[in-house]
N, C-alpha and C positions, 0 to 999 in steps of 0.2 A: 504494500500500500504506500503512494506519494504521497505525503502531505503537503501541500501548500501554504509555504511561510511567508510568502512576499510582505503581507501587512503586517508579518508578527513582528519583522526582524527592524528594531528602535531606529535607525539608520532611515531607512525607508518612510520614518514619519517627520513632516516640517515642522514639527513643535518640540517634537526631542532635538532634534538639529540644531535649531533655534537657541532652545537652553542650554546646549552645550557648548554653541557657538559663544554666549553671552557670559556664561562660568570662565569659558578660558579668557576671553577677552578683559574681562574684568579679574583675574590674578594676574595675565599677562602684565596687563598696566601699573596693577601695585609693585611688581618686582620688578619689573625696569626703571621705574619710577624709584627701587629704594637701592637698587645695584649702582644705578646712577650718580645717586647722590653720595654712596659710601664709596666711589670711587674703584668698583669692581668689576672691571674692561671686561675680565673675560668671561664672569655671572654674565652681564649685561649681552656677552655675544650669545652664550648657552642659550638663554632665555629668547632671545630674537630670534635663534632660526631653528630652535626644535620645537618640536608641537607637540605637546604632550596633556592636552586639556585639562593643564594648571596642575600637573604632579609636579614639575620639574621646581615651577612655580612657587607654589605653597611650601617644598621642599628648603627653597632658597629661605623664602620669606621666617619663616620657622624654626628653621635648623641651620642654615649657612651664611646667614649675612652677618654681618662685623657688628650691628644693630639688629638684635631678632625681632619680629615684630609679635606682639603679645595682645592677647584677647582683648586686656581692658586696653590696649590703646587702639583695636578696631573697634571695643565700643564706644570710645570718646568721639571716634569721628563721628555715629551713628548720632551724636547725640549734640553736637556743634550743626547736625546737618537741618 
């Protein structure tokens, strides 16, 4: 028996796309944004040209940058906003 996946498989739907499009886009910009400014040329190239829908990212942001960024200061921004 074939079963037919075309609409199971998440890829195939424009609203998962969409949100996954919008998750990387938005870690993308915080990590280049803080590679940048911590003066970390070659974070800053990692992060520009692999795609990794915001692991690579979040990874920098959290665990490898000179400045880690921490919960309460993504909620201070939430909360200046």
């Amino acid at each position: 028996m074939h079963m037919q996946l075309d609409g199971f498989l998440p890829f195939n739907n424009p609203m998962f796309v969409f949100i996954i499009l919008v998750w990387s886009i938005f870690w993308k910009g915080i990590a280049l944004w803080r590679s940048a400014q911590n003066h970390q040329r070659n974070w800053f190239l990692v992060i520009l040209i692999v795609s990794s829908m915001g692991i690579i990212e979040i990874l920098y942001l959290f665990r490898f940058s000179k400045k880690r960024l921490t919960i309460q200061e993504m909620k201070n921004w939430i909360k200046s906003r």
